[in-house]
N, C-alpha and C positions, 0 to 999 in steps of 0.2 A: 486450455484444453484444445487439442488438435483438431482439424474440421475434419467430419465425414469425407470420407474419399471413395470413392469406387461405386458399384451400386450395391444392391441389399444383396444380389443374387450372388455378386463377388464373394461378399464376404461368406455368407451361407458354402458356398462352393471350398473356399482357403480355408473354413472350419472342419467340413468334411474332409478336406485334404489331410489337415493334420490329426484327424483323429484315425482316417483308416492306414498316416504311417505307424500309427500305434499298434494298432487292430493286428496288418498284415506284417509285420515284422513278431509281435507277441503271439502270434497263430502259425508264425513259420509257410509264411505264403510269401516268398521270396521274391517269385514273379510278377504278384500282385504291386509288392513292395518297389519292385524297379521299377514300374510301372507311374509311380510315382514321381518322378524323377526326370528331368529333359535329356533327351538325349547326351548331352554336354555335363549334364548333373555333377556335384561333389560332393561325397559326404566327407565328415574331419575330427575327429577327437583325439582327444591325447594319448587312450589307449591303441588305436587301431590303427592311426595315423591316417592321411587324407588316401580318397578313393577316388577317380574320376571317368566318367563316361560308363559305359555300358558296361565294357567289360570290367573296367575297377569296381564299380557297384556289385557283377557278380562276384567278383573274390570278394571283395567286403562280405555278403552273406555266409560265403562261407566259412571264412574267418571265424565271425560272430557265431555262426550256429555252431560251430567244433567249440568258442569259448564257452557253451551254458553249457556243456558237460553235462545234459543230461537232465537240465534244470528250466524251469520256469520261469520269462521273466516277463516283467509287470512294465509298460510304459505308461504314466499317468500323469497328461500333461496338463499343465494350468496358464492361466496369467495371460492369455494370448491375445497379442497387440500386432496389430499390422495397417500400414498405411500403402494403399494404392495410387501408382500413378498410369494413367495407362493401363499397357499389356505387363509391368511388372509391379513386382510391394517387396516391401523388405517386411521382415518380419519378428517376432522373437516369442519364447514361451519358456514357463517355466517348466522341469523334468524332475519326477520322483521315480524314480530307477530301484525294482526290486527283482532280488535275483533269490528265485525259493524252489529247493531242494528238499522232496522226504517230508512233505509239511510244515517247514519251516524257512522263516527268511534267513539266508546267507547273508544276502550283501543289499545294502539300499546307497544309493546315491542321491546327492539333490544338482541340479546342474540347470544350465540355463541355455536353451536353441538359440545361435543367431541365422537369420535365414533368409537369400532373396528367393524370390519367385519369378515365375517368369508364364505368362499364357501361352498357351503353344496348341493350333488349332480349335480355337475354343476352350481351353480345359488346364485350369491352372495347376502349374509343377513347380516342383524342388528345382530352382539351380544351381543353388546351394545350401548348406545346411552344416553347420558347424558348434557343436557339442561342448560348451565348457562346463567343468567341473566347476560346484563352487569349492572354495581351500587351496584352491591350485592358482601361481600365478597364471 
């Protein structure tokens, strides 16, 4: 078993983190959403391919918000493991991915976050964050 790292407030703080990129991406709070993220930030998956810095974060949203077409989507993370050293942690979680349309779900993925962190003025951020599908090499 890994030893506690960080303090209690860390962790409370990098939980928060990762449920309001849930929150503000599934609510279409974009701003909030890059807010999330360090200045240098990257997001990366297979569909969207990597995004980096401020301005690639804001094309990423839009991107993303033209692909739900209209539609609902569900970020519902689990499994989240992170170890701290310092001002950074690496991270990871798992993702159940739904995309619901008309009362109904379209599309569900299961996928897994790999992700560092990084403190920046007191206030723990994304500096990376990279999205793999599971099924996918």
């Amino acid at each position: 078993m890994a030893n506690f790292t960080g303090t209690i407030e860390d962790h409370e703080e990098i939980r928060e983190l990762y449920a309001r990129y849930a929150d503000t991406i599934d609510n279409g709070r974009y701003e909030e959403w890059l807010d999330l993220f360090t200045d240098d930030g990257s997001f990366e998956s297979a569909r969207f391919g990597k995004h980096s810095g401020r301005v690639g974060l804001e094309k990423f949203t839009r991107i993303y918000r033209d692909s739900l077409g209209g539609a609902q989507a569900r970020h519902m993370i689990t499994n989240l493991l992170f170890t701290i050293e310092d001002d950074r942690a690496e991270g990871s979680c798992y993702l159940l991915y739904s995309h619901c349309k008309e009362g109904r779900v379209q599309q569900t993925t299961v996928a897994r976050y790999s992700d560092t962190l990084r403190r920046v003025s007191g206030r723990w951020r994304f500096e990376s964050r990279k999205v793999n599908m599971d099924g996918r090499a």
